[in-house]
N, C-alpha and C positions, 0 to 999 in steps of 0.2 A: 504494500500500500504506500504509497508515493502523497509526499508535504500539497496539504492542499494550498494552493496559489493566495487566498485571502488571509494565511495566518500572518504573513509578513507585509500587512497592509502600512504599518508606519514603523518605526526605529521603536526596538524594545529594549526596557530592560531586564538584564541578567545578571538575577544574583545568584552568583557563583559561591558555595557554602567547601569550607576546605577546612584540613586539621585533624580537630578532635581527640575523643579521649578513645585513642587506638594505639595497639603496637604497632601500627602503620600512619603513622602522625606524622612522622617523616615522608614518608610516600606520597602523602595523601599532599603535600605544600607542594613536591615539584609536579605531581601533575595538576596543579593547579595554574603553577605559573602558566605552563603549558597550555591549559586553555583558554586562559584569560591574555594572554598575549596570542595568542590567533585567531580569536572570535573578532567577524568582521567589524570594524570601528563604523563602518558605512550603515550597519542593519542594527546592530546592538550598541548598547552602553551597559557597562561592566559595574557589579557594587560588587564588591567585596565582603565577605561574610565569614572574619576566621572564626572558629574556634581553638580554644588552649588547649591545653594536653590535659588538663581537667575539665573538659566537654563544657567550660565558661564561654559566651558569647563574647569578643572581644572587643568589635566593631560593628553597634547596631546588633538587633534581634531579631528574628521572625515570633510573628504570635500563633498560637494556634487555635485563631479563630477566623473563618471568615470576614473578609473587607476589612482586616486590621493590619495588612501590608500594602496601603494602593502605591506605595512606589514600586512596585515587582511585576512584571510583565511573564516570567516564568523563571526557574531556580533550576542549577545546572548544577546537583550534587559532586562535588568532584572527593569523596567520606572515602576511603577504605580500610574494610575492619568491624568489629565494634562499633553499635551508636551509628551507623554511619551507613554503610553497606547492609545491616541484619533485618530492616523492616523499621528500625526506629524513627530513624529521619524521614521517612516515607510518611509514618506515619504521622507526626508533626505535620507535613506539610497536606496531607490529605485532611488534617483539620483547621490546616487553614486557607483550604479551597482552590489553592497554587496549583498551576499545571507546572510540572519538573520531569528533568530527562531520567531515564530508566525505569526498572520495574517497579513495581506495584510494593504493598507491605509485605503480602503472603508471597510470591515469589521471591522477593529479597531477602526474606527471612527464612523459606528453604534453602535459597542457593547457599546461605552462608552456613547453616548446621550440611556438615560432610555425609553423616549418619542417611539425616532426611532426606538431602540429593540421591543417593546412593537408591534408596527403598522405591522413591519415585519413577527413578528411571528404569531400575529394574522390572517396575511392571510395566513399562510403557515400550518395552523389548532391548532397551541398549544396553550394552556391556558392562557389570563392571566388577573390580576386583573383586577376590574373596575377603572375606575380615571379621573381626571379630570386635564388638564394640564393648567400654566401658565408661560404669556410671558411679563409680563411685571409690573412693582412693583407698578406702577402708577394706576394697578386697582387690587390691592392685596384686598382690602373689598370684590370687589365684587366676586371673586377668593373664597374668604374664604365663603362668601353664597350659593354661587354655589357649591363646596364641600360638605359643612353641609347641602343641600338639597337633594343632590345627593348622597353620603354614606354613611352619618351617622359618629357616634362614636364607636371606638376609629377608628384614620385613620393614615397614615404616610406622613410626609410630605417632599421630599426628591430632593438636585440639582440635575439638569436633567445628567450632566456632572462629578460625583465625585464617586470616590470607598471609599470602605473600611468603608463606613457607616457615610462617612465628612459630617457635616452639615443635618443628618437624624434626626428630630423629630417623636417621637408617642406622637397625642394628642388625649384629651380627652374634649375638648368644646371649645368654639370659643375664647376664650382669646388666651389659648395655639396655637390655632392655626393660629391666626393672628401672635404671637408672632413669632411662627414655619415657617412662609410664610416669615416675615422679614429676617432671618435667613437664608432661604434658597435662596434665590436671594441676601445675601452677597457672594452666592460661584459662582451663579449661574446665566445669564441672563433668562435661562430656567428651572422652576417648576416642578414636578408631585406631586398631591396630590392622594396617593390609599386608598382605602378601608383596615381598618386592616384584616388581617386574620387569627384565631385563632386553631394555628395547628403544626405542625412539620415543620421544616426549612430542606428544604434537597438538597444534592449536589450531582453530577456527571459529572465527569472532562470525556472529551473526547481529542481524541489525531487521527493525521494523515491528510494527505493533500487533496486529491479530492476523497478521499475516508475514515470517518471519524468513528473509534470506542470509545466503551462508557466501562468508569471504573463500578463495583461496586456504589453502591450509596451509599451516609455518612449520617449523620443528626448533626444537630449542637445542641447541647442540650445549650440554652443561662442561663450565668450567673445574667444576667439582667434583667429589662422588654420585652428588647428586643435586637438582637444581636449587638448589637453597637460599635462604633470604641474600649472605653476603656474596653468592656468586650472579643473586638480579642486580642487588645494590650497590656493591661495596666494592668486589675486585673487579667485575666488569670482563670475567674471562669469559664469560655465555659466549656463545655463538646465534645468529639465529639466520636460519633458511627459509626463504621463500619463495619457489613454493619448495614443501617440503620434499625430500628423496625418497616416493612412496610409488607404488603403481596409478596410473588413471584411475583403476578399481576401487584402490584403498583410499584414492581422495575422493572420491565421489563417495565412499563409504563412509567418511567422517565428518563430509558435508553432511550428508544425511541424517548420520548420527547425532551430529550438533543441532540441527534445527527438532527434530524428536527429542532428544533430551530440554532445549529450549520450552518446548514449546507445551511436554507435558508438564513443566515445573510454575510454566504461568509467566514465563518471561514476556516483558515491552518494552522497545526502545532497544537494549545491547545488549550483549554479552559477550565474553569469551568463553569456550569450551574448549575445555583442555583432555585429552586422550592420553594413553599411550597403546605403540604396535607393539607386541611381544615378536623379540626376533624369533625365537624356536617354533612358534607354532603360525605367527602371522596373524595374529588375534589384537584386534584392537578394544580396548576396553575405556571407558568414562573413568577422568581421575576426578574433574572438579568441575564447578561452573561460577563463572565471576560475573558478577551484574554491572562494580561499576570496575574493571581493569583500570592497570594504568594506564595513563591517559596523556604521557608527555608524546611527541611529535615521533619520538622511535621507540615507542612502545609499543609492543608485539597486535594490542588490537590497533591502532591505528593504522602500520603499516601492511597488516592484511586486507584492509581497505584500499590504503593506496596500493598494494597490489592490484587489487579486486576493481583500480579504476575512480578511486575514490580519495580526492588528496585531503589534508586534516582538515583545512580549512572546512571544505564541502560538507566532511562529516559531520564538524560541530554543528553546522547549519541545519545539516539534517534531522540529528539527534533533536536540538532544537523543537524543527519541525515535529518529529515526534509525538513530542513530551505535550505541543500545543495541541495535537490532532487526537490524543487520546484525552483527556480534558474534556475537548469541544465534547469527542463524545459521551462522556459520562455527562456533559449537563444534563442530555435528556433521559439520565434514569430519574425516579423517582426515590425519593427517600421518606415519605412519612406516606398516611392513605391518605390525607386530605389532598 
């Protein structure tokens, strides 16, 4: 479904909401810069909206109530994490009547629990690891047996609740993984331990509202054992391909796969969908699904767009478009009988 031609009838404003109280607070400012310096100066005017590492407003607030922001024209979440990404700031802004880019509460709030993603797509036919989840720290031994009986080594051990790879261990025997268990319920009330899978890491960002298409696929070539926070952030050895080194089959398989997993989770507006292909068997399976990805200019969802034909610029615009077109359309539900 393609930006209806009268959403951009005069210059809007866009406030653009970044920061927050996430282990990705860091993240979440550079791809902020990033949109807020490429959002066209011609169609948009920029407000700025940080939040602190204590989830305080810092400059200006949203209320949540309708007609108590008339300077906002639409909000361009750029949250990753916590408070941000999980259905919260969604839902803030759906009480205060704002049209804003990306998904919804309930979709936001699945993609970010791993656990939920995982159940959802499994019935909806796409792939994904085996695993064993836990809920609670007070039977972490027994957590840890149950895993190591169940899939073996090496496995990952990961908050059910966090992006960008926060709090992710790969281990390799039951120390490390008690150790890993500890670790992961500091971020986390909720566990998943999977199975490792030894293969290609591959991504495909999709885009559009109740009708949803699929970019190009990437692969992430990692600098590390494994793609981890400091090898997105910090050393910068990642590699990333695109398109990815797959057959026509297998990308047409994770196009597919990506808009089905989107689209049974309630996704509108973005995402990225991240795979992996096992080399040994050729099996692609569902690792994660991100609603709002990073979002600086060579950020893996953006340039599977401008693969896909679609430069930053255009996308914001579109996104944009979006977040207005799904809006207009919820005005005409009804919300009380009278």
């Amino acid at each position: 479904m393609h930006t209806k031609p009268d959403l951009f009838h005069k210059k809007l404003t866009v406030a653009v909401i970044f920061g927050g109280r996430s282990g990705e607070h860091d993240v979440s400012l550079v791809s902020a810069r990033g949109v807020m310096h490429a959002l066209d100066p011609e169609r948009f005017t920029v407000q700025p909206f940080p939040l602190g590492p204590d989830g305080r407003w810092l400059e200006g607030r949203i209320l949540p109530e309708p007609g108590a922001n008339p300077g906002i024209d639409v909000v361009f979440p750029v949250l990753h994490g916590s408070f941000g990404e999980d259905g919260c700031m969604q839902g803030l802004l759906e009480l205060a009547d704002l049209p804003y880019v990306g998904a919804g509460v309930l979709a936001s709030a699945l993609c970010m629990d791993k656990v939920a993603t995982k159940q959802v797509c499994a019935v909806a036919g796409v792939p994904v690891v085996e695993a064993v989840v836990g809920r609670s720290l007070g039977k972490a031994a027994e957590l840890a047996e149950r895993a190591e009986n169940t899939l073996g080594y090496p496995c990952f051990v990961k908050p059910a609740n966090l992006g960008s790879s926060v709090g992710i261990s790969k281990v390799c025997n039951r120390q490390e993984l008690a150790d890993a268990v500890a670790t992961a319920f500091q971020y986390d009330a909720s566990i998943l331990i999977e199975r490792g899978v030894t293969g290609q890491e591959l991504e495909c960002a999709v885009l559009g509202n109740q009708e949803l298409d699929a970019s190009v696929v990437g692969e992430i070539v990692p600098g590390n054992d494994f793609y981890d926070y400091d090898d997105k952030y910090v050393d910068g050895k990642a590699q990333t391909l695109i398109p990815a080194r797959i057959s026509p089959e297998d990308h047409e398989t994770v196009r597919r796969l990506a808009v089905t997993a989107a689209s049974a989770l309630g996704v509108e507006g973005m995402a990225r969908v991240d795979f992996f292909r096992e080399t040994a068997t050729g099996a692609i399976y569902l690792n994660e699904v991100n609603t709002i990805p990073g979002f600086t200019p060579i950020s893996m969802f953006s340039k599977l767009w401008e693969a896909s034909g679609m430069p930053y610029r255009a996308l914001l615009t579109r996104l944009l478009g979006l977040g207005l077109e799904r809006h207009d359309r919820r005005q005409s539900l009804r919300f009380s009988r009278s």
